[in-house]
C-alpha positions as CSV (number, residue, x, y, z in Angstrom):
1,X,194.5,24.2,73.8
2,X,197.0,27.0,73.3
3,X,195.1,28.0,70.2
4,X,192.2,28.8,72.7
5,X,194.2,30.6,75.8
6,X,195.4,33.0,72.9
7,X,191.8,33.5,71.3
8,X,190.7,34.5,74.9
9,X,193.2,37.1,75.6
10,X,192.9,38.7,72.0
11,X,189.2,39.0,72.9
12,X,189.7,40.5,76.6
13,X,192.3,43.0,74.7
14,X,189.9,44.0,72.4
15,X,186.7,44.3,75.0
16,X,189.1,47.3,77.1
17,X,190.3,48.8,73.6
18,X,186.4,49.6,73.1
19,X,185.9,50.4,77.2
20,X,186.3,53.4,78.6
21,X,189.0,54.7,80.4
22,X,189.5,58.2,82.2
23,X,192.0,58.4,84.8
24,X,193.7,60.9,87.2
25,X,197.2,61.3,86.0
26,X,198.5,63.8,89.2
27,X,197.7,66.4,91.5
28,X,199.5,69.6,90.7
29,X,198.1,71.4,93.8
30,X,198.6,71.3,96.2
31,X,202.1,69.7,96.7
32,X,205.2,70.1,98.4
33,X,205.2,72.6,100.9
34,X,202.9,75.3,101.3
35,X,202.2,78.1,103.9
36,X,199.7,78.3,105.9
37,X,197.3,81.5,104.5
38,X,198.9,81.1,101.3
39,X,195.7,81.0,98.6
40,X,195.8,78.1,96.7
41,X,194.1,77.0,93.4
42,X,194.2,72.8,93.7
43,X,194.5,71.3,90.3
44,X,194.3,68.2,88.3
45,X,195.1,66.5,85.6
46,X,193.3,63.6,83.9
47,X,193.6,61.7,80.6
48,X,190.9,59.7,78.5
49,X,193.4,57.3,77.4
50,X,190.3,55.7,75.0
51,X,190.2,56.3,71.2
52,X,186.8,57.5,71.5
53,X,185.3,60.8,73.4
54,X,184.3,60.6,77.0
55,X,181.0,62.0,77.8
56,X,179.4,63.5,81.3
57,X,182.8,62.8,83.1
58,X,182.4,63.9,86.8
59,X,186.0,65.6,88.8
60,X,186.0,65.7,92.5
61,X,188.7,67.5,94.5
62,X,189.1,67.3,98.6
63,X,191.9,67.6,101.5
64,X,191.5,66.8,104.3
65,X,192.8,70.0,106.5
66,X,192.0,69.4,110.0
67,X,188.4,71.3,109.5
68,X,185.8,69.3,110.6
69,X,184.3,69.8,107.0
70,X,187.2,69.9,105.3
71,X,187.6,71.4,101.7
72,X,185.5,69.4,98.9
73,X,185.0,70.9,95.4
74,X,183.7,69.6,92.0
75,X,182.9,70.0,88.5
76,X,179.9,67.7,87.0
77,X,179.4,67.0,83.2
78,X,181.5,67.7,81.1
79,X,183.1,66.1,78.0
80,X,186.7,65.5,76.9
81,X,187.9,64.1,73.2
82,X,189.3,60.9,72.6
83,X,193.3,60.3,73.7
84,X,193.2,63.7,75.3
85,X,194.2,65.3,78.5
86,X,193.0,68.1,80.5
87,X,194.0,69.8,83.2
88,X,191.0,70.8,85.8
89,X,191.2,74.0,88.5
90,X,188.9,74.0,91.3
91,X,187.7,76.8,93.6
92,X,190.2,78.1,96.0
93,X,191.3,77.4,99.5
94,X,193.5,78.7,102.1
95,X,195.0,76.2,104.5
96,X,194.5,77.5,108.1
97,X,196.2,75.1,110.1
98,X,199.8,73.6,110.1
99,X,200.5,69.9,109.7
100,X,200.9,66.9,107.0
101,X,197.5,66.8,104.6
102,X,196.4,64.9,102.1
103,X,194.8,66.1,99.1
104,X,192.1,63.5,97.0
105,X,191.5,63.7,93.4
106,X,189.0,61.1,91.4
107,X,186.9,61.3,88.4
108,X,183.6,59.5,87.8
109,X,182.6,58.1,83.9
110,X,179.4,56.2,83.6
111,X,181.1,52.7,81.5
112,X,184.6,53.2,83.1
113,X,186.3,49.7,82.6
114,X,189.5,50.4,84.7
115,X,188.6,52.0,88.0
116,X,192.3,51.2,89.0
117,X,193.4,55.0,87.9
118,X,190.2,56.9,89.0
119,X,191.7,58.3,92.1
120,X,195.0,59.3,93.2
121,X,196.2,61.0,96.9
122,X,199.0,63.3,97.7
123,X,200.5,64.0,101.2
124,X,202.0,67.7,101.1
125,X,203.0,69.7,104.3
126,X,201.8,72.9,105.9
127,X,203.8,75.6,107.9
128,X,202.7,77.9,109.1
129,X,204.1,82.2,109.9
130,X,203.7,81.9,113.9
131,X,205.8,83.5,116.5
132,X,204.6,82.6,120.0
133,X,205.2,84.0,124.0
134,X,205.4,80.7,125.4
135,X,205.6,81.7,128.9
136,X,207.6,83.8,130.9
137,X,210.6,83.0,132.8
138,X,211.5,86.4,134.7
139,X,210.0,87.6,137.0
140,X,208.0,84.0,137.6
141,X,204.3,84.5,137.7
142,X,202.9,85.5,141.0
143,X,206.9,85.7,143.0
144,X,207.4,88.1,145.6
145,X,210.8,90.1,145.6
146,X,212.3,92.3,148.1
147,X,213.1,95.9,146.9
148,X,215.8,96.9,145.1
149,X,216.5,93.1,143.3
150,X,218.3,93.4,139.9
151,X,217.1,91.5,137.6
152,X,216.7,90.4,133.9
153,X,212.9,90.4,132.2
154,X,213.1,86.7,130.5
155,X,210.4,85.2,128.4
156,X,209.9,81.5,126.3
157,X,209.8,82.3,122.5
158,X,208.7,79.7,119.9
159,X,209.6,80.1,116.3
160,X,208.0,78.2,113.7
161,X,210.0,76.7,110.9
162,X,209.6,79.5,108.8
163,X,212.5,81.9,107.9
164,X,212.1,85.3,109.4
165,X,213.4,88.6,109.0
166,X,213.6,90.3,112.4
167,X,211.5,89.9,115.5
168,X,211.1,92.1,118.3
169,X,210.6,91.2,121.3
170,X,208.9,94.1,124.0
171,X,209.0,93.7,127.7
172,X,207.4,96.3,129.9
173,X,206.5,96.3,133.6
174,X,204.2,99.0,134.8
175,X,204.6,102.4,133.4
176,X,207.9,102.5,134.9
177,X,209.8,100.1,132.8
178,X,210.0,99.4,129.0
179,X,212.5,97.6,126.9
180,X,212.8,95.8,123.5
181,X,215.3,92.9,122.0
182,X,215.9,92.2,118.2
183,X,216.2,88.7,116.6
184,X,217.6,87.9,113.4
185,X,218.4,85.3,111.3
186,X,217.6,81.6,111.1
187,X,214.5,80.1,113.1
188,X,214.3,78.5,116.5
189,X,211.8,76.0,117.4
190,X,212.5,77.4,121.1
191,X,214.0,79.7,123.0
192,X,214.2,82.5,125.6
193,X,215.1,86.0,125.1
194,X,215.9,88.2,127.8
195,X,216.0,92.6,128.1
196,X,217.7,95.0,130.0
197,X,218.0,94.8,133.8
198,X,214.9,96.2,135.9
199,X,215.5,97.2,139.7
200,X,212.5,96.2,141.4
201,X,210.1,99.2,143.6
202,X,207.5,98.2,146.0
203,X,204.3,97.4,144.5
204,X,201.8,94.7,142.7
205,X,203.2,94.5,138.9
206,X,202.2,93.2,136.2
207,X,205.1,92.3,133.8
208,X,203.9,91.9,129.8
209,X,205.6,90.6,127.0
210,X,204.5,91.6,123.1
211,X,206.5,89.7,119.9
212,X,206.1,92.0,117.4
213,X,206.8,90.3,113.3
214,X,205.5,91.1,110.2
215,X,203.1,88.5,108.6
216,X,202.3,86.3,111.5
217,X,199.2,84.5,110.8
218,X,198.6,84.2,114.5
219,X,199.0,87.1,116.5
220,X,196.8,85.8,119.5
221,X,199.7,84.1,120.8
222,X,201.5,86.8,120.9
223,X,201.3,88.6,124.1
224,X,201.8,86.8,127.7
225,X,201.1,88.6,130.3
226,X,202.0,87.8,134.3
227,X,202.5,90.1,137.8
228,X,204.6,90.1,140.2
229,X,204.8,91.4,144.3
230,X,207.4,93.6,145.5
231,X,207.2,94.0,149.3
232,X,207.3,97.6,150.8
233,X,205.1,100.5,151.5
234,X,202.7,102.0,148.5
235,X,203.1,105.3,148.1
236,X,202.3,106.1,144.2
237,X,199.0,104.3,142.8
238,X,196.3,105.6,140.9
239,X,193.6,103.1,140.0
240,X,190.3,102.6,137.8
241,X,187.6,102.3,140.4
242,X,184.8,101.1,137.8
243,X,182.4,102.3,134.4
244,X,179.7,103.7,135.2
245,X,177.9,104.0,131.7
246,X,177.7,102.7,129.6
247,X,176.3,99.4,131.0
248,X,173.9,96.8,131.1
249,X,171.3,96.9,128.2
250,X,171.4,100.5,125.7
251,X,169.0,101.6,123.5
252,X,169.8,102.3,119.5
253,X,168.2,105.9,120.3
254,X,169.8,106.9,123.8
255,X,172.2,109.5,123.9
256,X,175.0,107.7,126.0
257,X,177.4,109.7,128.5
258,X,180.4,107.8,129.2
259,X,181.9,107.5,132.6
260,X,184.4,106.2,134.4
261,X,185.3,106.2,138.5
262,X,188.7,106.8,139.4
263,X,190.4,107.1,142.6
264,X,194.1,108.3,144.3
265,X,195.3,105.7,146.5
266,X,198.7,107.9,147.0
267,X,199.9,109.8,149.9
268,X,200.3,112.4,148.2
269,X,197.9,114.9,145.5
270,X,198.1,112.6,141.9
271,X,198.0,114.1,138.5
272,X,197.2,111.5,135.7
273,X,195.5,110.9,132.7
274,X,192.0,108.6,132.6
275,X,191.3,107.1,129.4
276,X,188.1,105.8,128.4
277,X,187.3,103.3,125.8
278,X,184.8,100.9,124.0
279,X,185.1,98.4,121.9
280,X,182.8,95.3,119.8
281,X,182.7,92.1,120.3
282,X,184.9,91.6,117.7
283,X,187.7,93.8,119.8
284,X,187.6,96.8,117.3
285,X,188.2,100.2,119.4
286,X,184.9,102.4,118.5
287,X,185.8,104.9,121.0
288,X,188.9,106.5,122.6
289,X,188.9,109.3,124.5
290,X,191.1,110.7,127.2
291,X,191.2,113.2,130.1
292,X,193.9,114.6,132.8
293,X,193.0,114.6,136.4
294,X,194.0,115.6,139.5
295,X,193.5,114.1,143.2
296,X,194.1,114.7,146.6
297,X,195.0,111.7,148.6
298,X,192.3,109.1,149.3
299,X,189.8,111.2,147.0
300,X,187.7,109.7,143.9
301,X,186.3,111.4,141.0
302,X,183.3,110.8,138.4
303,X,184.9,111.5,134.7
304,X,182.5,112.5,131.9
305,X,183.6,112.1,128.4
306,X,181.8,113.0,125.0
307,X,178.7,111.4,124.4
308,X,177.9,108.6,121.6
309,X,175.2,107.5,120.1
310,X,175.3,103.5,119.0
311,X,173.3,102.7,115.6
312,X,175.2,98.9,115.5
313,X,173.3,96.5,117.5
314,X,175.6,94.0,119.1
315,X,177.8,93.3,122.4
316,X,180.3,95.9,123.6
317,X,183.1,96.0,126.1
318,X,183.7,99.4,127.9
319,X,186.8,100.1,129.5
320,X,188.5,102.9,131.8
321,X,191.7,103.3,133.1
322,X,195.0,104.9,134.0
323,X,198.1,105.6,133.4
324,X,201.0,107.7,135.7
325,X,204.4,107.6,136.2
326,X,205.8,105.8,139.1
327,X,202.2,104.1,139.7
328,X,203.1,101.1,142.5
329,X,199.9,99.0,141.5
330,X,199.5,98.2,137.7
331,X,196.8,95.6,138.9
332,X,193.9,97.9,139.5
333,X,194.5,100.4,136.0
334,X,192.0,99.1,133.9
335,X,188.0,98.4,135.3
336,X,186.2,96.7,132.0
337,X,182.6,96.6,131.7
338,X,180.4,94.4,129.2
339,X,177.0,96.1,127.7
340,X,174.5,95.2,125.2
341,X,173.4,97.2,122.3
342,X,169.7,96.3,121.2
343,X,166.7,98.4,119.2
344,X,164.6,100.8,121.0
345,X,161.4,98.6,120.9
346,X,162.5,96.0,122.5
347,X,163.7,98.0,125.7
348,X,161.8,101.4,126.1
349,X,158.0,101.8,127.5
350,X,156.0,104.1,127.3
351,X,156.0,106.8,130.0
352,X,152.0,106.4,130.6
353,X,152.4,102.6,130.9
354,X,155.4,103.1,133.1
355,X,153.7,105.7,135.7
356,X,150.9,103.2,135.9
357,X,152.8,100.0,136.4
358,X,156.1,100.2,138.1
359,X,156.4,96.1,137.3
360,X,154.7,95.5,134.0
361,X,153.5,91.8,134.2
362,X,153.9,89.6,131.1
363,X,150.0,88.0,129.6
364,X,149.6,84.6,128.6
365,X,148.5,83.7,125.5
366,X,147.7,81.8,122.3
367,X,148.0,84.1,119.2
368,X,149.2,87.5,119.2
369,X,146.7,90.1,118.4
370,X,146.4,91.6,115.0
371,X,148.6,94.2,113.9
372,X,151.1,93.2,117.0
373,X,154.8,93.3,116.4
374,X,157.1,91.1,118.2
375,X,160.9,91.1,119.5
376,X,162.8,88.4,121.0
377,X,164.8,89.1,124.2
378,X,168.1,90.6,122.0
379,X,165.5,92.9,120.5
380,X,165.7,91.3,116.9
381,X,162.2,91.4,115.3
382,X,160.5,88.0,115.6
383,X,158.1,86.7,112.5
384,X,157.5,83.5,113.0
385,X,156.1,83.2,116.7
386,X,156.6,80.4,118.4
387,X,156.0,79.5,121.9
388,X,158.1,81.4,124.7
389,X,158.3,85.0,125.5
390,X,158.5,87.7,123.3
391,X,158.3,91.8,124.1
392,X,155.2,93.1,121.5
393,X,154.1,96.3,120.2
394,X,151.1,96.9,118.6
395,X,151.0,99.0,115.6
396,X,149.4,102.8,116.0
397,X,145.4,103.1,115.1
398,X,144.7,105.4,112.1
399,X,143.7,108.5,114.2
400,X,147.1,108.4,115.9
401,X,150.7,108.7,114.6
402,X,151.9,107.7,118.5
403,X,153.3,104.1,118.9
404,X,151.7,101.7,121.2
405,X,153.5,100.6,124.5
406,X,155.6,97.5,124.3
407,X,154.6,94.9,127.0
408,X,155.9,91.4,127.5
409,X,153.9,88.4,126.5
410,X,154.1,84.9,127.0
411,X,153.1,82.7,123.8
412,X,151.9,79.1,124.4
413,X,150.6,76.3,122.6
């Protein structure tokens, strides 16, 4: 009986010796603690712990960041020699977020007889280079003070746990007040941070606080802004009454004027400067310009500034506004006004079709005719036309260099 138990084992023994057997040995990245933007190459090492070469082994490489896809990486087919080991790099990724992850490395190879050391996970940790306004604590949002209160601009900071340098934090209130406060040394998870004193004047305020660091990853949490009433008689504001171009829908050929509406609520003449701005959807400044005016009480005033011409087609944000010294009412400074950018075809008439139609109806129809080109609604060229309503042009005839008028179609099955 023994004689057979140790027959059997020598011949399992001797069926893995001739089985194959590639396995993950560790993750080398990522591990420990990284931070969060930090580029990192994730590695792996495996071994073919056989005597014999492993062919068309398979690596695969993921973490699971918090993305809904997550990262996931891999190299297919490839070979590694007998009793060897290998260490594999993947393509890169930058961790976003800022939290515990876990990081999962397995190979694949066809006739693997121990899947036990295919796969292997590592936790590792994130943080992340964030300094946030949290709230602010003085003057409390939306309280109404008497004139003449003292008091200290206060404002919720959170630090994450990541050693900084300095921070500085801004407070300004109006155009009549600005002060800034320098942190250093080691990090708070939270805390407040007040400025110098402020004596309050009558007016509507709003009070904004700015954290300015160098290499935060986040800087969208960086500014809190909230106002404040202090009761009393206005007798300084200047406001931003409204844009008046450019707005609504603007053509890739129009010559654009920009202008702004601004008025002296005072009770006395007001000379300040209007500024005038536009920027992309993506909060870029494209334009920046700025002129001085000068109002009598209760009067208003149309400002022109230089013209532009927009080749990008997109959404824009136009914005005027004011600034003056001693201003009462920092709510009405700033008038904003969204616009869209779109081709010329897909917004201009002709001026025949116009005069003769002051409402050009759309036509139903099946196919569009030959030669016709079509635009969607955002003026992007349309191919493939589908039921719904499109804006068409039909191509010039051979006698005549002069484009057709665009008219509005319907398209149905």
């Amino acid at each position: 009986m023994k004689l057979c138990i140790l027959i059997s084992g020598f011949c399992i023994l001797t069926s893995l010796g001739l089985g194959r057997d590639v396995g993950v040995d560790t993750i080398l990245a990522p591990s420990g603690t990284i931070d969060s933007g930090q580029s990192i190459i994730p590695r792996m090492v495996i071994s073919n712990l056989n005597t014999e070469p492993a062919e068309s082994v398979s690596a695969f490489f993921t973490i699971d960041d918090g993305t809904p896809s997550g990262y996931s990486d891999s190299l297919m087919g490839f070979n590694m020699p007998a009793l060897s080991t290998e260490t594999l790099a993947f393509g890169g990724w930058v961790p976003r977020g800022r939290d515990s992850m876990v990081a999962t490395a397995w190979i694949y190879c066809d006739g693997d007889t121990y899947p036990q050391n295919d796969t292997f996970r590592q936790r590792f940790l994130v943080r992340v280079k964030d300094i946030a306004i949290t709230r602010i604590i003085a003057p409390p949002p939306d309280t109404t003070y008497d004139s003449g209160v003292v008091f200290h601009p206060q404002a919720g900071i959170w630090i994450s746990d990541y050693q900084w340098d300095t921070i500085i934090v801004r407070f300004a209130i109006g155009g009549n007040y600005a002060s800034a406060c320098t942190l250093a040394g080691p990090p708070w998870p939270d805390t407040a941070v007040a400025s110098d004193p402020y004596t309050t004047i009558p007016g509507w305020w709003g009070c904004r606080v700015s954290a300015i660091v160098v290499g935060d990853l986040h800087p969208e949490n960086n500014i809190k802004v909230d106002t404040f009433t202090v009761r009393g008689n206005l007798t300084v504001d200047v406001d931003a009454r409204a844009v008046l171009a450019p707005t609504g829908v603007v053509d890739t050929t129009q010559i654009v004027t920009p202008t702004g509406r601004f008025g002296n609520n005072c009770t006395d003449a007001a000379t300040f400067w209007a500024f005038f701005n536009i920027r992309d959807s993506g909060g870029a400044e494209i334009y920046a310009e700025s002129s001085q005016a000068m109002l009598s009480p209760g009067d208003s005033t149309d400002i022109e500034y230089p013209t532009i011409r927009f080749s990008v087609i997109g959404n824009y944000t136009a914005i005027c506004s004011t600034a003056m010294p001693g201003d009462q009412n920092s709510t009405n400074d700033v008038k904003k006004a969204p616009f869209r950018v779109v081709p010329s075809q897909a917004v201009e008439e002709s001026t025949e079709t116009q005069a003769s139609s002051p409402k050009l109806q759309p036509t139903v129809m099946r196919l569009l005719p030959n030669g016709a080109v079509a635009f969607d609604a955002m003026g992007r060229r349309v191919t493939g036309v589908r039921p719904g309503v499109y804006f068409v042009r039909e191509e010039p005839q051979a006698s005549s260099h002069k484009p057709q008028a665009v008219r509005k179609v319907v398209v149905q099955r």
